[in-house]
C-alpha positions in Angstrom: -27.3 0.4 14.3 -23.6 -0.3 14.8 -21.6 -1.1 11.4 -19.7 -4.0 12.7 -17.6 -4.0 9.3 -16.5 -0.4 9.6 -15.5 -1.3 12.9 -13.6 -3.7 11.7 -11.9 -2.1 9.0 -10.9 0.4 11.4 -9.5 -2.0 13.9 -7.6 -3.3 11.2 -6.1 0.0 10.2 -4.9 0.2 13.9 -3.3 -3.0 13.7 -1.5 -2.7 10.8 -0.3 1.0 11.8 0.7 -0.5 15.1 2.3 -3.3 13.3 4.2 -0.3 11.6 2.9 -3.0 8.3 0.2 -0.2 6.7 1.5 -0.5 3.4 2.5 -4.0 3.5 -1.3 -5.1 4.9 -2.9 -2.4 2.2 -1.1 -4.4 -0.8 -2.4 -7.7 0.4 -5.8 -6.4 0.8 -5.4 -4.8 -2.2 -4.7 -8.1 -4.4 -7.4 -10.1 -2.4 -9.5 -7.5 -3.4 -8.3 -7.6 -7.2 -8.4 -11.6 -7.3 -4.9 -12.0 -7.0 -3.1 -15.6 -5.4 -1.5 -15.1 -2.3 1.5 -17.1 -3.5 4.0 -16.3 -0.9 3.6 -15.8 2.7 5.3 -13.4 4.2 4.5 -11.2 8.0 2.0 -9.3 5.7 -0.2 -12.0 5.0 0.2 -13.8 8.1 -0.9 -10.7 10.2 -4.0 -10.0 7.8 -4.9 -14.2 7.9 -4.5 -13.7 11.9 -6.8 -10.8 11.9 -9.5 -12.0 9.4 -9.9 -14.8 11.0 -12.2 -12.9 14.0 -14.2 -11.6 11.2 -17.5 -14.0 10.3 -16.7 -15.4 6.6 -19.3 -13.5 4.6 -18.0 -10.0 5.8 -14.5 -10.4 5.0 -14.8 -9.0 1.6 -16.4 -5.9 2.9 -13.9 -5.2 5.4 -11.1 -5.5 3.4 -13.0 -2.8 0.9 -13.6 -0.6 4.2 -10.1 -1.5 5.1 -8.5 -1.2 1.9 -10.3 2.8 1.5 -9.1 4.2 4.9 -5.5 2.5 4.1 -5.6 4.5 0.6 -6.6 8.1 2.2 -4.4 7.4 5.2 -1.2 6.5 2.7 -1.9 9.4 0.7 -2.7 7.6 -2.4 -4.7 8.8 -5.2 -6.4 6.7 -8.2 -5.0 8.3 -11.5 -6.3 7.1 -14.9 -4.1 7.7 -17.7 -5.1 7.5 -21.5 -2.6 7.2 -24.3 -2.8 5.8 -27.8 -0.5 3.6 -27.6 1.2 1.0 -24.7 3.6 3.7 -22.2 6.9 2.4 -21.4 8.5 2.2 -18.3 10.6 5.3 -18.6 7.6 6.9 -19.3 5.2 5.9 -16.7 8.3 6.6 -14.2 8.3 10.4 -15.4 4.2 10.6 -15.1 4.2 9.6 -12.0 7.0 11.7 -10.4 5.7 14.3 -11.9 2.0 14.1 -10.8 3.0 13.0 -7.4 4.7 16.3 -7.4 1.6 18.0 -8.6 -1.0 16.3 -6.4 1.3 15.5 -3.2 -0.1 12.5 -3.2 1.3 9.1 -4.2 -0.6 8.5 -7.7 -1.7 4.4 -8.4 -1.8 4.7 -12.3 -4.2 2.7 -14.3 -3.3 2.9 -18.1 -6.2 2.3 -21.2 -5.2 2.8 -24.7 -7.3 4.9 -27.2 -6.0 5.5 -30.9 -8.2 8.0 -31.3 -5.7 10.5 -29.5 -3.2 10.6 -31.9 -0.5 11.5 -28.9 -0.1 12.8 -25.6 -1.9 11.6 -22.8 -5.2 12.6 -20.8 -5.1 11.6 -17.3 -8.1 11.6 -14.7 -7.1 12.1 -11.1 -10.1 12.4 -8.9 -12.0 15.6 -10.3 -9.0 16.6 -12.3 -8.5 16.0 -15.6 -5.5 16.9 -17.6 -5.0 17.0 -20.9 -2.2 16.8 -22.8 -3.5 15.1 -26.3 -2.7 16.0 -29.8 -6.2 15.5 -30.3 -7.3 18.2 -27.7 -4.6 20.9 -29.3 -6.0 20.5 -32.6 -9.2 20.9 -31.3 -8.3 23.8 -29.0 -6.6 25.2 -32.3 -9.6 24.7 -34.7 -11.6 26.5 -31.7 -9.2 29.3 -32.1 -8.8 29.5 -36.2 -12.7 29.4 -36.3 -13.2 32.1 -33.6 -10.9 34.2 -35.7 -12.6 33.7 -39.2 -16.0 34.0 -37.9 -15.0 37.0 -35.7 -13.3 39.0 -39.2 
């Protein structure tokens, strides 16, 4: 049986690239997605309105998730959850991400959650990677080590 959404999706894709708008048309289907008001119009949302409109009503939402996935591998973007103990400023977030996007050559989309349990540092999840840089991991890590050492004498 013929997916008519993935075929969809993927004649979006083509539009947009041939639009030279991938990024612009990922973005929009991106905040649809997240619930977001399309508050302005711009050739973005005008080119996605033109294209959804040949999709049937009840399979829009799909298609933009179909969409929405091809436009994220295609773009090189990666999902990167990053958990700190307290709120990250700007700065800070600015030198995570340059630095992971070095790291994963990929452009990283970070999602931030607080946990005080941490103490400091950060752990970020991207994909099957997980990094940790917590004060509560090098104590643990340490502990590890001083109990190895007293059980081991």
């Amino acid at each position: 049986m013929i997916n008519l959404d993935s075929l969809y999706a993927r004649g979006l894709l083509e539009y947009a690239e041939s639009l030279n708008m991938l990024p612009i048309l990922y973005e929009e289907a991106s905040g649809i997605l997240d619930g977001r008001e399309v508050t302005k119009m711009g050739p973005g949302t005008d080119a996605l309105i033109r294209f959804m409109r040949a999709v049937s009503r009840g399979n829009r939402k799909s298609v933009l998730k179909k969409f929405a996935a091809a436009a994220h591998d295609k773009l090189g973007i990666t999902d990167v959850e990053v958990t700190a103990p307290s709120p990250l400023s700007p700065e800070q977030l600015s030198v995570l991400s340059d630095g992971l996007r070095r790291s994963l050559k990929k452009n990283p989309v970070l999602s931030v959650r607080l946990d005080d349990s941490l103490l400091g540092g950060v752990r970020v999840i991207a994909g099957n990677r997980m990094i940790d840089y917590s004060i509560k991991q090098k104590i643990s890590r340490l502990r590890g080590i001083l109990h190895e050492k007293v059980v081991s004498e």
